[in-house]
C-alpha positions in Angstrom: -16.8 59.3 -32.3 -17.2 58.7 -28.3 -21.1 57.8 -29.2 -20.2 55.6 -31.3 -17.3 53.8 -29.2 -19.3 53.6 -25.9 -21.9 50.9 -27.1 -18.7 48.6 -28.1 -17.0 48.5 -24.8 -20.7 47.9 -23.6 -20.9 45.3 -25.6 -17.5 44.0 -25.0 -18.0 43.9 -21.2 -21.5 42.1 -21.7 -19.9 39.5 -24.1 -16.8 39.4 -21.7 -19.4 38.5 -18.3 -21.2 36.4 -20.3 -18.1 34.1 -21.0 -17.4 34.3 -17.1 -20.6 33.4 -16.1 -21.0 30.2 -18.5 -17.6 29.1 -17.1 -17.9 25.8 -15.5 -16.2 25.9 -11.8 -14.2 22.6 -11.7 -16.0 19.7 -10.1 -13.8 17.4 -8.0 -14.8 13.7 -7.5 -16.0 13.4 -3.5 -15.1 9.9 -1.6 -16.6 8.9 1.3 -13.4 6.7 3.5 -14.5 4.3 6.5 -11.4 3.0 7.8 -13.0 -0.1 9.8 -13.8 -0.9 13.3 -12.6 1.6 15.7 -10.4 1.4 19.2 -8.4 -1.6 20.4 -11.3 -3.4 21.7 -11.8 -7.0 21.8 -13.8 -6.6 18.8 -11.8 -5.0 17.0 -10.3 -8.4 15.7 -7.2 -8.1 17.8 -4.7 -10.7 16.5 -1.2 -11.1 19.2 1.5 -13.0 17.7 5.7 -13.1 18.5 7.4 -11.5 16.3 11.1 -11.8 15.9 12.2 -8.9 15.1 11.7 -7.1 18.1 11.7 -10.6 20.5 8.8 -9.7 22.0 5.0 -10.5 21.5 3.0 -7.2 19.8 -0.4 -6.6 19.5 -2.1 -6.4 16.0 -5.6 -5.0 15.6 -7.2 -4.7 12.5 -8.1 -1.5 13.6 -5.0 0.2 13.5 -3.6 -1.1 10.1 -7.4 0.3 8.8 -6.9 3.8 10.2 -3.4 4.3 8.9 -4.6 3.4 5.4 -7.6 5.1 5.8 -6.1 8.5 7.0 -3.2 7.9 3.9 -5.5 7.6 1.4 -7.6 10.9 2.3 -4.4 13.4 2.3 -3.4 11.0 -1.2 -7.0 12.0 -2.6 -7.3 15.5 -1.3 -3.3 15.8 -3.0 -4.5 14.5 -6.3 -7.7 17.0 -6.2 -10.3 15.5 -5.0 -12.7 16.2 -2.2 -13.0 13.6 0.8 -14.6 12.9 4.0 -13.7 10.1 6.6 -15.7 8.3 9.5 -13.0 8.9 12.0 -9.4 10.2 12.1 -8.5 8.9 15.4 -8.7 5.2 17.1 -10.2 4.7 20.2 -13.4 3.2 21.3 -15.5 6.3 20.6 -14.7 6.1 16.8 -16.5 3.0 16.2 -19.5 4.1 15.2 -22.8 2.1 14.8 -23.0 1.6 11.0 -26.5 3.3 11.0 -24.5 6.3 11.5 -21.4 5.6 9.4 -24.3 5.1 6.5 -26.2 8.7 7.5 -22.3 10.3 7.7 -21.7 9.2 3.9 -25.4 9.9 3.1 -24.4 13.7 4.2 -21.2 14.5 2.6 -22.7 14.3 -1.1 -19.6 11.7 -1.4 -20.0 9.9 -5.1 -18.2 7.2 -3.9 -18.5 4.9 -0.5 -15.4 3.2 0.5 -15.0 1.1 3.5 -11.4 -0.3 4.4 -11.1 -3.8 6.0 -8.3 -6.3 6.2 -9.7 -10.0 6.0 -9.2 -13.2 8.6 -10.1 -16.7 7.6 -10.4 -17.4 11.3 -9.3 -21.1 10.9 -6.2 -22.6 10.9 -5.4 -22.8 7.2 -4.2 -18.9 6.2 -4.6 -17.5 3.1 -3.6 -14.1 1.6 -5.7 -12.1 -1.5 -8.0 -9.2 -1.5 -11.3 -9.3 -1.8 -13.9 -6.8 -3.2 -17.6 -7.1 -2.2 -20.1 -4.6 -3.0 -23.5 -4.2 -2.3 -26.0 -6.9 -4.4 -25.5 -10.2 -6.0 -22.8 -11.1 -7.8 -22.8 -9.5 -11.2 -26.0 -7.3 -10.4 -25.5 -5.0 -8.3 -27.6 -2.9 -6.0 -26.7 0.2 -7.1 -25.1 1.0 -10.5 -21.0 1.2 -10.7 -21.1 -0.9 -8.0 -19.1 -3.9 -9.8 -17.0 -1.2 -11.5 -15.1 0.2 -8.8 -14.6 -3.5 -7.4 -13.1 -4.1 -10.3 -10.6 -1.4 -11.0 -9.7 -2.0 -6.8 -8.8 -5.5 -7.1 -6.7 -4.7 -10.5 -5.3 -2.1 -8.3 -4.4 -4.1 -5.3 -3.8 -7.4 -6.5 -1.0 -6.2 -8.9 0.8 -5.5 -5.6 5.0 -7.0 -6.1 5.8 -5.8 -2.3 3.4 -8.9 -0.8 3.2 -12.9 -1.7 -0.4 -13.7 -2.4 -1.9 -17.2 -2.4 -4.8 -16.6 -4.8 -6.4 -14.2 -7.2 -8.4 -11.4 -6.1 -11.9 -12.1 -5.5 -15.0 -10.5 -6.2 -18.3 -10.8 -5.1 -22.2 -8.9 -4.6 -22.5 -9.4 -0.5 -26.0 -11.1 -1.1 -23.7 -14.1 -2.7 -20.9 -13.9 -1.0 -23.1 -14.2 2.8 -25.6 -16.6 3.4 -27.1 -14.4 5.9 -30.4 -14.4 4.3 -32.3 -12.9 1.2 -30.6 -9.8 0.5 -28.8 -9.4 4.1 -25.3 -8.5 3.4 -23.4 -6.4 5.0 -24.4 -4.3 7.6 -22.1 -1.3 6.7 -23.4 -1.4 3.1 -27.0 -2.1 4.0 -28.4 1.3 3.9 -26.1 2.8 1.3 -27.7 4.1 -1.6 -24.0 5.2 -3.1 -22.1 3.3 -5.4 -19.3 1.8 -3.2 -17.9 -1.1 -1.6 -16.1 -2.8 0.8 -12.4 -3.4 0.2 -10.7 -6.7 2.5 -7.1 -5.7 1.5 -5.4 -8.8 2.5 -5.2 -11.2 5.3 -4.4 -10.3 8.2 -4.4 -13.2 10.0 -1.6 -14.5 7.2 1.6 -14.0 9.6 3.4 -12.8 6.5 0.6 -10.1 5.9 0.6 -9.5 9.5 4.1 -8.6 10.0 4.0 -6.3 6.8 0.4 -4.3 8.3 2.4 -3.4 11.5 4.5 -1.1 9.2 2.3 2.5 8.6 4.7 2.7 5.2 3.0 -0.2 4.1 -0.4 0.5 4.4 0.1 3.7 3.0 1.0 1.9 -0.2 -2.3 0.0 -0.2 -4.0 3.7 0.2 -2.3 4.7 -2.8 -3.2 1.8 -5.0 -6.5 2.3 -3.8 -6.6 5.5 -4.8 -5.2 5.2 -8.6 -8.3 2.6 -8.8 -10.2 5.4 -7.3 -8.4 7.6 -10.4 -9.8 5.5 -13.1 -13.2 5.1 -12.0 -13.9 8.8 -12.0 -11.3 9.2 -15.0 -9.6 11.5 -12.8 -6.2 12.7 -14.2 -4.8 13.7 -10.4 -2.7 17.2 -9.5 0.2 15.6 -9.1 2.1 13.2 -11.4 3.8 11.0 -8.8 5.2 7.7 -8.3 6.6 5.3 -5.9 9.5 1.9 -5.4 9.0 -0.4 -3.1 9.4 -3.8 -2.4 11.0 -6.4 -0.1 14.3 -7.5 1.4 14.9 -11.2 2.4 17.5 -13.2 3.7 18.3 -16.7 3.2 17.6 -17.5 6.4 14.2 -19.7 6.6 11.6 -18.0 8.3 11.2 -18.3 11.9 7.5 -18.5 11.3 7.5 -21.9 10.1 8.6 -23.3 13.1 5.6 -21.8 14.9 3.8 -23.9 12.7 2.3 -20.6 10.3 1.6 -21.5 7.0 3.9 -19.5 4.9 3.6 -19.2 0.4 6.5 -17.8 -1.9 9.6 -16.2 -1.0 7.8 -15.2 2.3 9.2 -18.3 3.7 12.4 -16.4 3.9 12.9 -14.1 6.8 12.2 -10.4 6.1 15.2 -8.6 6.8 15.1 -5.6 9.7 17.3 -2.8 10.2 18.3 -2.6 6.5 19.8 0.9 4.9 18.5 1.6 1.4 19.6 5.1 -0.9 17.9 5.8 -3.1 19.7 9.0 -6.0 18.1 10.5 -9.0 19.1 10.9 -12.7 21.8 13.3 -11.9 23.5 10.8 -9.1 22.1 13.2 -6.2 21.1 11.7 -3.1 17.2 11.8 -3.0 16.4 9.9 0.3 17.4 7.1 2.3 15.2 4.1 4.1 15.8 1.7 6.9 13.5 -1.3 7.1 11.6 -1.9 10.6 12.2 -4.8 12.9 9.1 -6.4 12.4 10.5 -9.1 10.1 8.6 -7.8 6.8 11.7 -6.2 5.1 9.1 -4.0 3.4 10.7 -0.3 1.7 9.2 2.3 0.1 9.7 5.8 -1.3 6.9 7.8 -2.1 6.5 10.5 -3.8 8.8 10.8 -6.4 8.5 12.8 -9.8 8.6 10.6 -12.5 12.3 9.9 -14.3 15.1 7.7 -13.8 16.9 6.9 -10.3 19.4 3.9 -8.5 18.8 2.0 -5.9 21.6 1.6 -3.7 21.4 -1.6 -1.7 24.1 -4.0 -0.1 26.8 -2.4 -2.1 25.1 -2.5 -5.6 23.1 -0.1 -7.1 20.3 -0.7 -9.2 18.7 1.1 -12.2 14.8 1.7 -12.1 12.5 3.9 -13.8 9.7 5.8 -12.2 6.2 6.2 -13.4 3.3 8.8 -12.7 0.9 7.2 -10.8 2.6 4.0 -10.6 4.8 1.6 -8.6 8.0 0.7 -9.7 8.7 -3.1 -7.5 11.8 -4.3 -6.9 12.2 -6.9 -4.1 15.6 -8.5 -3.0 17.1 -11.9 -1.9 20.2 -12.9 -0.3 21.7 -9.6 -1.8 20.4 -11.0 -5.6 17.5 -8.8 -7.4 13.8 -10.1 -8.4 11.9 -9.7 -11.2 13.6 -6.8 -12.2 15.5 -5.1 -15.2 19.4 -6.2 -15.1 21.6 -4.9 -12.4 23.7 -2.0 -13.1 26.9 -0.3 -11.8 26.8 3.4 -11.4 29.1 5.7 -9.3 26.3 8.4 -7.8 28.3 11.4 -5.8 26.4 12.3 -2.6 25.7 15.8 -2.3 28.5 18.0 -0.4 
């Protein structure tokens, strides 16, 4: 009887470590994240303006607003499962690298995906505010293949965005097209890459609207979560956690001081963002889930992240409002003059705080 039982358990610890050894380990999508420029240099596309809110002229460089949403969107990715691996994760003059290097840094980290982070200036009088995708190639054939697929699925991504005013449609383009640099010049930062990829121009930052919204890190960490539910669908990536977000914008009626300064100004952005503003935000079950005060940089932009899909209110200026959260989506709902926008029908609750 033993004879005969000890060649089955042989046999069922052979067929038991061949099913453990032809088990796949999982393979998480790898990005590659190059927040632009680098430092608060004077090429680093520094852009002073007054701003209102805090009565006072600020600073704004393009390189700041690119390393908060390039350092967001790596803990988002590496939170939804992937792998990633970033350029810099500070901001001074030593980060910008020479894009030789930035190009052998991606080529290294056996990234599937290169993804630079800009915002965009039109450097003439006449503002304008949309993002713009280019990747490496002509427009329509790319240089390397997916490309125009992840360009795609990013301006979707962005330009769906309810908590900005844009002037125009996304754009699109190959960077041979797009620069008339010379036959096949491009960009420099995608010149050497042999990884599908792309560079991303999120918005205008020289749009003061835009402007006044990219001082706020809240904001840019939206735009790194859009970015990376583009990211999602390219690799078909169904992410670790099934999260979503509300945001959106508070004006006033008061017109926009910006339009005396002679700033060009489209949409409801001509009203002036308001600052300082108290938002609550309760679940399902009328609990108290978090609350949000508006900076003072005249953007009136709010968010809050992170929430599990379901039902909540939105508590604002003594009226709260329903809204339904999705996974891996944005719920918008922007306000004027105490009146909602573009969103479903107002509703009177009476949520209890927690004690």
């Amino acid at each position: 009887m033993k004879k005969c039982l000890y060649p089955l358990v042989m046999l069922a610890m052979v067929l038991c470590g061949v099913q453990l050894s032809d088990a796949k380990p999982e393979v998480k999508p790898r990005v590659f994240v190059n927040p632009g420029h680098g430092g608060e240099d004077s090429n680093d596309r520094p852009c002073p303006f007054y701003c209102y809110g805090v009565g006072d002229t600020i600073p704004y460089f393009e390189s700041i607003s690119n390393w908060y949403k390039g350092n967001a969107l790596v803990d988002i990715l590496q939170r939804k499962g992937y792998e990633t691996a970033i350029s810099r994760v500070n901001n001074t003059t030593l980060d910008d690298l020479d894009l030789f290097e930035i190009m052998s840094l991606a080529a290294n980290s056996g990234a599937d995906l290169f993804f630079a982070i800009h915002s965009n200036a039109t450097g003439i009088q006449k503002q304008m505010n949309a993002p713009l995708a280019l990747y490496r190639g002509f427009t329509g054939e790319p240089a390397v293949e997916g490309n125009d697929v992840i360009a795609q699925l990013m301006m979707d991504a962005l330009g769906g965005s309810g908590a900005t005013q844009w002037s125009s449609k996304p754009e699109i383009s190959g960077d041979w097209t797009f620069y008339d640099w010379g036959y096949k010049v491009g960009l420099g930062v995608l010149r050497y890459n042999k990884l599908p990829g792309m560079l991303c121009e999120g918005s205008f930052h020289d749009y003061i609207g835009e402007r006044c919204r990219l001082e706020s890190p809240d904001y840019c960490w939206l735009e790194a979560w859009n970015q990376s539910c583009a990211m999602d669908k390219y690799f078909n990536h169904k992410p670790k956690i099934q999260l979503g977000c509300i945001a959106g914008l508070l004006r006033s009626s008061e017109t926009s001081p910006y339009l005396a300064d002679g700033y060009q100004l489209y949409g409801d952005d001509n009203k002036r963002g308001k600052n300082g503003c108290e938002l609550e935000l309760f679940d399902a079950e009328k609990k108290l889930v978090a609350t949000y005060v508006t900076d003072n940089h005249d953007n009136g932009f709010y968010l809050f992240k992170n929430l599990k899909p379901g039902l909540y209110y939105l508590y604002y200026a003594g009226h709260y409002h329903e809204v339904t959260v999705e996974a891996n989506k944005v719920a918008y709902l922007s306000f004027q003059d105490f009146d909602s926008v573009n969103h479903p029908p107002m509703k009177q609750i009476k949520p209890k705080k927690p004690e």
